[in-house]
C-alpha positions as a LaTeX table, in Angstrom:
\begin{tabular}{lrrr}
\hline
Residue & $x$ (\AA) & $y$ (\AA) & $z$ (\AA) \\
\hline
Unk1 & $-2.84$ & $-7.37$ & 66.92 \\
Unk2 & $-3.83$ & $-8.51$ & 63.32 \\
Unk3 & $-7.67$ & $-7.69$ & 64.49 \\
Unk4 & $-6.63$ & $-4.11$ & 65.57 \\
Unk5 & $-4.90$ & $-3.31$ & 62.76 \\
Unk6 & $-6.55$ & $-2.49$ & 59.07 \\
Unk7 & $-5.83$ & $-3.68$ & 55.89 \\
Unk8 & $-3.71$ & $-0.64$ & 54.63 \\
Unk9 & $-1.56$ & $-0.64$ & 57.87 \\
Unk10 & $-0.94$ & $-4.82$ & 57.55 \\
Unk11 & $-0.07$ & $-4.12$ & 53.55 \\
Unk12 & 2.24 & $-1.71$ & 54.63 \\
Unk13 & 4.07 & $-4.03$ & 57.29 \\
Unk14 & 4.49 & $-6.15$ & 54.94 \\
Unk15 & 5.98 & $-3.88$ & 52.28 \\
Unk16 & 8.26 & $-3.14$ & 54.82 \\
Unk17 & 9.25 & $-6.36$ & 55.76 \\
Unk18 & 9.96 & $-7.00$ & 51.70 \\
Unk19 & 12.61 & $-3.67$ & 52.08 \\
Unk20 & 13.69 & $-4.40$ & 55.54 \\
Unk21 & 13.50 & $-8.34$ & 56.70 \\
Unk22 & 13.25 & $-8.54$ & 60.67 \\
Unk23 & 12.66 & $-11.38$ & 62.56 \\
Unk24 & 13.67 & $-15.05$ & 63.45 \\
Unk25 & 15.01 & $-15.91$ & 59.71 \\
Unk26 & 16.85 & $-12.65$ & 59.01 \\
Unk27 & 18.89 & $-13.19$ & 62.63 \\
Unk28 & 19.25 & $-17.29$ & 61.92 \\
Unk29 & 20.94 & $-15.61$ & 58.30 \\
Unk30 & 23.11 & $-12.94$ & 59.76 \\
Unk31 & 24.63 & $-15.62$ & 61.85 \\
Unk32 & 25.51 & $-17.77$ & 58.56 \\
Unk33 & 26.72 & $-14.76$ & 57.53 \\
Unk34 & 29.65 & $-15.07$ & 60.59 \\
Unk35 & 29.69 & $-18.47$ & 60.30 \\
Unk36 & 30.05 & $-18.75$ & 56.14 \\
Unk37 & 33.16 & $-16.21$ & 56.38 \\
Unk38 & 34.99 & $-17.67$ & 59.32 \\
Unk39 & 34.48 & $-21.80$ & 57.75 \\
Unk40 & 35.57 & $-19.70$ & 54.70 \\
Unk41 & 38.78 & $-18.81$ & 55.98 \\
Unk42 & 40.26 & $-22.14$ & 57.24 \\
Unk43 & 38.63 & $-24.00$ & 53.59 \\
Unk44 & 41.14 & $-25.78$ & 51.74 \\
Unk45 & 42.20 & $-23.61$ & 48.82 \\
Unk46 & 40.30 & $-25.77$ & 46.55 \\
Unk47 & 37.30 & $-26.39$ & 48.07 \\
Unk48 & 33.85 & $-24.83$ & 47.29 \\
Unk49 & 33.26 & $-21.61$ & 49.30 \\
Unk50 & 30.63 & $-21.77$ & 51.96 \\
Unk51 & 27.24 & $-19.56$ & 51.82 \\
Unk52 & 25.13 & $-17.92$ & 54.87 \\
Unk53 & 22.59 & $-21.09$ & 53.58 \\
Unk54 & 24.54 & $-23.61$ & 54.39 \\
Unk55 & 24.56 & $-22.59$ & 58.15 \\
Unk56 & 20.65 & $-22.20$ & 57.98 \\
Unk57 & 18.53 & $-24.17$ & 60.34 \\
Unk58 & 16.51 & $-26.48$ & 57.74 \\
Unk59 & 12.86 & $-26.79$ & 58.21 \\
Unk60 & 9.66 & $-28.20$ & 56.68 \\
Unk61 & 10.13 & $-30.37$ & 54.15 \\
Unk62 & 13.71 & $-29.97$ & 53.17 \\
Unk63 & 14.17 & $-30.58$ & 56.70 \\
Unk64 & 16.02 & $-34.42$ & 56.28 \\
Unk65 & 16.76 & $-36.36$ & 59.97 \\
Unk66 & 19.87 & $-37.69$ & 60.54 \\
Unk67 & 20.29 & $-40.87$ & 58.95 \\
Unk68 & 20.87 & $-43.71$ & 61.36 \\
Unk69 & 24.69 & $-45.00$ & 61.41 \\
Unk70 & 25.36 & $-48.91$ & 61.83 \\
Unk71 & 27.95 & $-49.99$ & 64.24 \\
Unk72 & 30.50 & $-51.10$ & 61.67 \\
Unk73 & 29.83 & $-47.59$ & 59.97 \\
Unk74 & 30.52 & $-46.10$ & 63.28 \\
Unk75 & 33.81 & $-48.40$ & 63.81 \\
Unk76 & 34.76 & $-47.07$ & 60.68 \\
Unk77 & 34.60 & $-43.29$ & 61.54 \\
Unk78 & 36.38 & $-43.66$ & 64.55 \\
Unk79 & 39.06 & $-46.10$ & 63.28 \\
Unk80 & 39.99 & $-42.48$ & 60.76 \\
Unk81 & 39.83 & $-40.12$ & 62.96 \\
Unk82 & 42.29 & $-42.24$ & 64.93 \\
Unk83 & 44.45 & $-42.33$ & 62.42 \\
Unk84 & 44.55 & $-39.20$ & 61.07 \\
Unk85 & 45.67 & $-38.22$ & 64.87 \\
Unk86 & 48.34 & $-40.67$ & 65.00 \\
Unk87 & 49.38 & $-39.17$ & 61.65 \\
Unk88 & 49.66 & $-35.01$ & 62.81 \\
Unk89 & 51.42 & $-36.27$ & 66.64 \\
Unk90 & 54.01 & $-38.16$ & 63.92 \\
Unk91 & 54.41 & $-34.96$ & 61.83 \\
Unk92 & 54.74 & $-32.71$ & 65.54 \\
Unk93 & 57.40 & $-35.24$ & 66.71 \\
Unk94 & 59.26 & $-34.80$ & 63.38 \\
Unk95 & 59.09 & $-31.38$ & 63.16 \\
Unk96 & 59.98 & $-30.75$ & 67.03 \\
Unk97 & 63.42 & $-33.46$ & 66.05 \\
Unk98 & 64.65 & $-31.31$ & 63.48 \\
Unk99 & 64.49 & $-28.04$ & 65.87 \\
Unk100 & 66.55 & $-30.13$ & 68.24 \\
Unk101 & 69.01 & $-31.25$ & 66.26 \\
Unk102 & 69.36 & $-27.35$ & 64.75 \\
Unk103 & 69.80 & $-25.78$ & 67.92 \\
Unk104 & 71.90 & $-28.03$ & 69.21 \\
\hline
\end{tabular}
């Protein structure tokens, strides 16, 4: 296509493209768009709002691989998420008491 078309027509795709971005980045950003405002709306009141960048695929060199997670770090993780579920079934069991003893 580039070979076909002339200089003038190529500068003026790509004033275009400064007005109106298309494309594979400008899709991947109206989806952080949807995903900023809905993470947004369940954020603790004082946490730090969430931008369409944060849901951005990263690439090139900011691109940073996962780092690798030792088994005791692992252990760890799990042993708080466990937790933190006993904790909200304890606050449900609580909560569905008190109804009891109210309607009863």
């Amino acid at each position: 296509m580039l070979k076909q078309m002339s200089a003038y027509d190529l500068a003026e795709c790509e004033a275009f493209y400064l007005l109106e971005p298309f494309g594979e980045y400008q899709t991947n950003y109206a989806a952080g768009v949807v995903a900023a405002t809905i993470a947004n709306v369940y954020r603790p009141k004082n946490a730090k709002g969430f931008t369409p960048d944060d849901f951005m695929p990263k690439r090139g060199l900011a691109y940073e691989p996962p780092k690798k997670q030792s088994v005791e770090q692992q252990a760890l993780l799990l042993r708080s998420i466990a937790s933190t579920h006993k904790k909200k079934k304890k606050k449900k069991k609580k909560k569905k008491s008190k109804r009891k003893k109210v309607n009863a």
